[in-house]
Backbone as a chain_set.jsonl record, in Angstrom:
{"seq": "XXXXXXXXXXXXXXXXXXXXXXXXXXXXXXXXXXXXXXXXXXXXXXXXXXXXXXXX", "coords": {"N": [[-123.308, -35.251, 67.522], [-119.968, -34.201, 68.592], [-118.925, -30.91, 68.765], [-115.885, -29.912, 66.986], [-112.736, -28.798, 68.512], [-111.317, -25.36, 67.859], [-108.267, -23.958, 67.658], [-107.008, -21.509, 67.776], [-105.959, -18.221, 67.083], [-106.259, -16.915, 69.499], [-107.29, -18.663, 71.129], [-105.343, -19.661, 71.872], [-103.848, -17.792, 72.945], [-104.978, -17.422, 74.724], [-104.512, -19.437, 76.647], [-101.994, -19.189, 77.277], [-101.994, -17.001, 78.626], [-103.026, -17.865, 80.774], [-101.123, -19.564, 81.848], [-99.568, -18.079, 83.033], [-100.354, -17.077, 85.666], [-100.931, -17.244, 89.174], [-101.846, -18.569, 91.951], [-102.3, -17.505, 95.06], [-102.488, -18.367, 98.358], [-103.075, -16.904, 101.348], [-102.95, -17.134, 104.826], [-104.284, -15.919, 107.99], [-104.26, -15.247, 111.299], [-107.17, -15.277, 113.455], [-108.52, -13.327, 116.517], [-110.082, -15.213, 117.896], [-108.297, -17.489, 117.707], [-108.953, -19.017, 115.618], [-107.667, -19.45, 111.967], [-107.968, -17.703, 109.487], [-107.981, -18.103, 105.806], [-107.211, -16.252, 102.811], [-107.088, -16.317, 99.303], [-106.282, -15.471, 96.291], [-105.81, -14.885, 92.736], [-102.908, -13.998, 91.318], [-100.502, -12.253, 88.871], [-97.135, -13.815, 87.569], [-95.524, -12.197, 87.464], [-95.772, -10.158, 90.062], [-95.951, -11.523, 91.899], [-93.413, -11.513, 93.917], [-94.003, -8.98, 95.068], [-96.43, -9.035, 96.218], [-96.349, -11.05, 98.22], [-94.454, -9.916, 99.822], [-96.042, -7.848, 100.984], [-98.309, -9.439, 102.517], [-96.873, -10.76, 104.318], [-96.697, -8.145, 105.786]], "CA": [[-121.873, -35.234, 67.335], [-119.603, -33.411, 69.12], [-118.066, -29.943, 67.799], [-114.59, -29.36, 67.251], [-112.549, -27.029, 69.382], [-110.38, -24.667, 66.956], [-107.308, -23.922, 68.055], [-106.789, -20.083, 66.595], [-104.815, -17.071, 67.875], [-107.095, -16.375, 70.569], [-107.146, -19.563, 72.023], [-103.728, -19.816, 72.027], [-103.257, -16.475, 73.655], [-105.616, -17.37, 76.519], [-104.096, -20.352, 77.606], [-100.04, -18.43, 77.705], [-101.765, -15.744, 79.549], [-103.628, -18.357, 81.867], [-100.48, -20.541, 82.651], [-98.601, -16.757, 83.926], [-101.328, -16.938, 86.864], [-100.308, -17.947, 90.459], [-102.493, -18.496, 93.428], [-101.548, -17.19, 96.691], [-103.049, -18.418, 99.771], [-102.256, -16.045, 102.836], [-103.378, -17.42, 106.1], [-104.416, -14.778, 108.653], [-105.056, -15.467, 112.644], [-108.201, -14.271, 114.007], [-108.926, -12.886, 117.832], [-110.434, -16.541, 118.887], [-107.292, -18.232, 117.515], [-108.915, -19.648, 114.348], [-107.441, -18.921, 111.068], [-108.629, -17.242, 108.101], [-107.479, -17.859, 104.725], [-107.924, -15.533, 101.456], [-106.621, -16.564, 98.052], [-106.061, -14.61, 95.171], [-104.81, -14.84, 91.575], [-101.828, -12.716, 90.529], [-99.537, -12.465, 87.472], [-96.061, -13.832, 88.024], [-94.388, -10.599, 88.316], [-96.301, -9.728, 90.843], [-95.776, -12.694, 93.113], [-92.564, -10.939, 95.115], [-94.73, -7.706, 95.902], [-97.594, -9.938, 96.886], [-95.827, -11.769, 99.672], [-94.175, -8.9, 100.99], [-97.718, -7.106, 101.514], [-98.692, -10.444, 102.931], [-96.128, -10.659, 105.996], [-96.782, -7.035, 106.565]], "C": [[-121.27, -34.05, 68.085], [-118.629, -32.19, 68.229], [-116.605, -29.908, 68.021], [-114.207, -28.141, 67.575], [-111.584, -26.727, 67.967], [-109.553, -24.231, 67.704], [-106.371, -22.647, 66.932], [-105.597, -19.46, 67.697], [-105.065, -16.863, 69.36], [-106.961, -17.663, 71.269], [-105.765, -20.18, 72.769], [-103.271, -18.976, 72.914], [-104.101, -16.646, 75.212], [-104.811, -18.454, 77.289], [-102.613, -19.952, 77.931], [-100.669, -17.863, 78.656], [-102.725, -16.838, 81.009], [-102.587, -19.36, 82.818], [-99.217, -19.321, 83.375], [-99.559, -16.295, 84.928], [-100.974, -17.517, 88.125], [-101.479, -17.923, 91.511], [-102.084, -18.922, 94.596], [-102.734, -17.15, 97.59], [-102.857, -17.53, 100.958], [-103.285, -16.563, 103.92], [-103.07, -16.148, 107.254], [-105.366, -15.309, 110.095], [-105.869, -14.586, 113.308], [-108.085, -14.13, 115.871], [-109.015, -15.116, 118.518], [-109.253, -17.791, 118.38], [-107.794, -18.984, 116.24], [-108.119, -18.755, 113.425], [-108.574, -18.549, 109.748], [-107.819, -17.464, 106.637], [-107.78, -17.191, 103.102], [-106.858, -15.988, 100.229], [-107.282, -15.716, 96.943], [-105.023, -15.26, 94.043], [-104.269, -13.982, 91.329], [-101.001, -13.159, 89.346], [-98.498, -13.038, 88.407], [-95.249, -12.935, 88.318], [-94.778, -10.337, 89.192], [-96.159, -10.031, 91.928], [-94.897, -11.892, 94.511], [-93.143, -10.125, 95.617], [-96.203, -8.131, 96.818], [-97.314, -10.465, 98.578], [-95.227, -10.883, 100.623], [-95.282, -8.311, 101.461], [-98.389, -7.987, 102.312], [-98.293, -10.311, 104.205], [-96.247, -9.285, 106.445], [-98.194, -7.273, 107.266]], "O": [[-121.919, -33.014, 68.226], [-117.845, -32.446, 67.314], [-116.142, -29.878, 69.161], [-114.659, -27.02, 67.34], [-111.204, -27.604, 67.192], [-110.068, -23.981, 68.794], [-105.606, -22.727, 65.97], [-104.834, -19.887, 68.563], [-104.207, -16.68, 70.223], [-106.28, -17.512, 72.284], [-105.429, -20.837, 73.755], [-102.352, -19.296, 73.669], [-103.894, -16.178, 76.332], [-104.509, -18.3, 78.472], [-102.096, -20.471, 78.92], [-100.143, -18.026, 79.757], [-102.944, -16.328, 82.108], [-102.834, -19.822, 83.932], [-98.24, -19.647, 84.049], [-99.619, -15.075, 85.087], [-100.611, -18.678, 87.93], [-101.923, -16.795, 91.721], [-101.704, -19.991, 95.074], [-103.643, -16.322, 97.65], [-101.927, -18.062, 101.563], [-104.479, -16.322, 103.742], [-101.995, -15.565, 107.394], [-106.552, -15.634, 110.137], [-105.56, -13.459, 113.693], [-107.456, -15.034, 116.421], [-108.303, -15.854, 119.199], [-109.441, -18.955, 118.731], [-106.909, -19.676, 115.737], [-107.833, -17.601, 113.745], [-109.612, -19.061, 109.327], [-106.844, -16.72, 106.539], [-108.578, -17.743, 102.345], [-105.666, -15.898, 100.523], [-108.46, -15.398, 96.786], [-103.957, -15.854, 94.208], [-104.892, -12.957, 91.052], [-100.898, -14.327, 88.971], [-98.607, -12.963, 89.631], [-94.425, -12.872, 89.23], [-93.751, -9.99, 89.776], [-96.176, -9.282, 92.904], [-95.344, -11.691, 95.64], [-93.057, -10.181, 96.843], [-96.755, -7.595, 97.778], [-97.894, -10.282, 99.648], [-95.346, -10.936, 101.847], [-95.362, -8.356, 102.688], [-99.238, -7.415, 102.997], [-99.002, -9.885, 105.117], [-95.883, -9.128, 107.61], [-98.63, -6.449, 108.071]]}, "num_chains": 1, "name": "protein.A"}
């Protein structure tokens, strides 16, 4: 039989703090003209300071 999930404080609190997560792609051109791309998770506040650091 399968167990039941519980649905407490904690589980509750992970999934708020997991749907305030964003992933940012930044694409970055190398020397031989391919690209590179790196992705990262950030908070949502974070997002605007992210992208500016990005285009720099």
């Amino acid at each position: 039989m399968a167990k039941k999930q519980s649905f407490g404080d904690k589980v509750l609190r992970q999934k708020a703090e997991a749907k305030k997560m964003v992933k940012i792609i930044a694409a970055t051109k190398k020397q031989n003209g391919h690209y590179s791309f790196e992705s990262k998770m950030v908070q949502q506040s974070e997002v605007a300071d992210e992208l500016k650091a990005a285009k720099s």
